[in-house]
N, C-alpha and C positions, 0 to 999 in steps of 0.2 A: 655422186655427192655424199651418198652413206660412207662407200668406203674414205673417203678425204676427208670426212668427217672424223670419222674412227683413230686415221691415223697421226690425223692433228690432237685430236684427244690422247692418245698413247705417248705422244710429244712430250705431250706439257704435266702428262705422269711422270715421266723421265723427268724433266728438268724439276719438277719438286722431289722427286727421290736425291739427285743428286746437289740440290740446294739444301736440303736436309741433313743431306750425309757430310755435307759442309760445314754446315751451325755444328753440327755435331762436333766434326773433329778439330775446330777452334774452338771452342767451349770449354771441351773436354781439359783439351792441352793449354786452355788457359789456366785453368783451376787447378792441373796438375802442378804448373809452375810455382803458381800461387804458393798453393799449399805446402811445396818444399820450401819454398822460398820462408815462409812465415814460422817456420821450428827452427830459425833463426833469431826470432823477436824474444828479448828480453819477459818470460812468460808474463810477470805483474804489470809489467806496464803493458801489453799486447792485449789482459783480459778486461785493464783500467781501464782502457779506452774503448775498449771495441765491442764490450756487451755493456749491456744495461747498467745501470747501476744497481739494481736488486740485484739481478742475475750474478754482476760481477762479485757483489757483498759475499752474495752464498757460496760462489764459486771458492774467492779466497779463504773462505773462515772455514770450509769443509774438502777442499781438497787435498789429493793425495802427495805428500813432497818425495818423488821419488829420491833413491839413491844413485848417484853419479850413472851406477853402473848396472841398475836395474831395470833389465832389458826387455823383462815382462812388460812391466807396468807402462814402459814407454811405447812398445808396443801396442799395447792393449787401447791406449791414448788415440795413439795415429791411425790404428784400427777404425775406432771411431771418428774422427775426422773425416776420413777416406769415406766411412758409409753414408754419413749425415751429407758430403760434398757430391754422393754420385746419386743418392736418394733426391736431393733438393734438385740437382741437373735435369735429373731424368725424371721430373715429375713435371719442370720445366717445358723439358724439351716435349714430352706428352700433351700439352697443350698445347704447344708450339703446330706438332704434328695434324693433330687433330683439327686446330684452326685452318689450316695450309689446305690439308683435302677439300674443306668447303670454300674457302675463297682465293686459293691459289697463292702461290708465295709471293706476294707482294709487298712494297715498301712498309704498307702500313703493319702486315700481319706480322710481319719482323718484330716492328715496333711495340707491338703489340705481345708478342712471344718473349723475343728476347731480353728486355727485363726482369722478368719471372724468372729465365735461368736463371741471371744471375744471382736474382735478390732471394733466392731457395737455397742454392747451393752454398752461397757465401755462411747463412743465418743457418741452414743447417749443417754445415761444416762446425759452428759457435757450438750449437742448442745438441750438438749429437755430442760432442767432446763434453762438456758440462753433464749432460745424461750419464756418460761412461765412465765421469769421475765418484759424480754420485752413487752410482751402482758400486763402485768399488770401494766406496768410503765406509769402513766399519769391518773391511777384511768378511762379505758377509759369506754365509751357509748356503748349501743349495737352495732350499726355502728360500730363505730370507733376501738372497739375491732375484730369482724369481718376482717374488714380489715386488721390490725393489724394481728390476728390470720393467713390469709391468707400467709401476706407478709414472716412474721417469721414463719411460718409455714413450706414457699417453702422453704427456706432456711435451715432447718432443717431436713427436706427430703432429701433434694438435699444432703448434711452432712454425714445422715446414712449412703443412699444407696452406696454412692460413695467410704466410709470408707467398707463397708461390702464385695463391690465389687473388690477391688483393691486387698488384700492379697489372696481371692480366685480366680483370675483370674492370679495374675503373681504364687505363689505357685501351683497353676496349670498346668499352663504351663511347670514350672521347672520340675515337678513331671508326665509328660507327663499324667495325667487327666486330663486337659482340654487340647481341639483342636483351632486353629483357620485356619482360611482360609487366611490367611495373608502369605506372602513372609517374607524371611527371613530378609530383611532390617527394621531396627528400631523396631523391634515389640515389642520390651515391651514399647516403646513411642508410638506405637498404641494401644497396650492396656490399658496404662493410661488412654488417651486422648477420647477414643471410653467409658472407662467406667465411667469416669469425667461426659461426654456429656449425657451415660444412665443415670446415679447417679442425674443429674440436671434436666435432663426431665422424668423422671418416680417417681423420688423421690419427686421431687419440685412438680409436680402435689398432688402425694397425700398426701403431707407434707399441700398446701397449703387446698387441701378440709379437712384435718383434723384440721389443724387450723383455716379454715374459722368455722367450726362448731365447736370447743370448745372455739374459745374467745368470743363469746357472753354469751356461759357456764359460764366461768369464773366470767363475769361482772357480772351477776346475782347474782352468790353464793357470791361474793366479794360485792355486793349494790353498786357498782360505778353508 
């Protein structure tokens, strides 16, 4: 019985590794299409519609109008794109994972995961491009990027995580895959408010060490 136990249990390892390895590699190759696909969009109207309105305001009254032919700056753009879309994925897909080991990959845990990817990857695909314009806006100095890279940095962390976190923690909920220890008064305005707050301090940290250490990257490859 032990052993048939065992090897039913190793089973159903396998089939979540390779349900995994699945999300994964449609996820992945979804966003990648996406993403070629959308440096095709008219950029004003692409950022009118599809961030905020503050966000859009800042974006257009401070960013950078490349030259036809300047391959840096374009680069440097899609660059960011690319990390803000694999950073949201796979912070995604990390709860995705994580959830699956404890309740096995079922309908609901899907349910429950897969929104997150996407609603991470897409938002930080937006909130990492906008970070990388700002970081570049003012042609700035090691220092000064740096810092820069920090500030817009946290701010982009704080972004992701709190986008990745919010649809897997209330779809969660609804889907009784996720627990909390919370009373029944208000609680999905405590689990906003609680993952807002993780979103801002776990994100914002390593949004800011990741941008304190690529905007001096930037300036360099850029010669500011």
């Amino acid at each position: 019985m032990l052993e048939h136990h065992l090897i039913r249990e190793e089973k159903e390892n396998e089939m979540k590794k390779i349900g995994f390895a699945l999300i994964l590699f449609f996820v992945v190759s979804g966003f990648a299409m996406a993403n070629e696909f959308s440096i095709g969009f008219n950029r004003e109207n692409y950022h009118k519609y599809l961030l905020p309105t503050a966000l859009s305001s800042s974006y257009q009254s401070t960013r950078i109008e490349p030259e036809p032919n300047n391959y840096k700056t374009r680069q440097v753009i899609q660059t960011g794109r690319w990390i803000g879309t694999i950073s949201g994925a796979g912070i995604g897909l990390l709860h995705l994972y994580w959830l699956s080991m404890d309740e096995g990959l079922t309908w609901k845990v899907a349910a429950t995961g897969v929104p997150a990817i996407f609603a991470a990857a897409y938002v930080g695909m937006l909130s990492t491009e906008w970070a990388t314009t700002q970081i570049m806006t003012g042609n700035p100095r090691l220092w000064e990027a740096a810092l820069k890279g920090a500030i817009f940095g946290a701010i982009d962390g704080a972004i992701i995580l709190s986008v990745s976190y919010l649809p897997f923690f209330i779809t969660g909920h609804y889907l009784g895959t996720v627990h909390f220890n919370y009373n029944s008064d208000w609680i999905i305005l405590k689990i906003i408010g609680n993952t807002i707050l993780g979103g801002i301090g776990y994100g914002g940290l390593l949004g800011a060490i990741a941008g304190g250490i690529s905007g001096p990257i930037i300036s360099v490859y850029m010669g500011f």
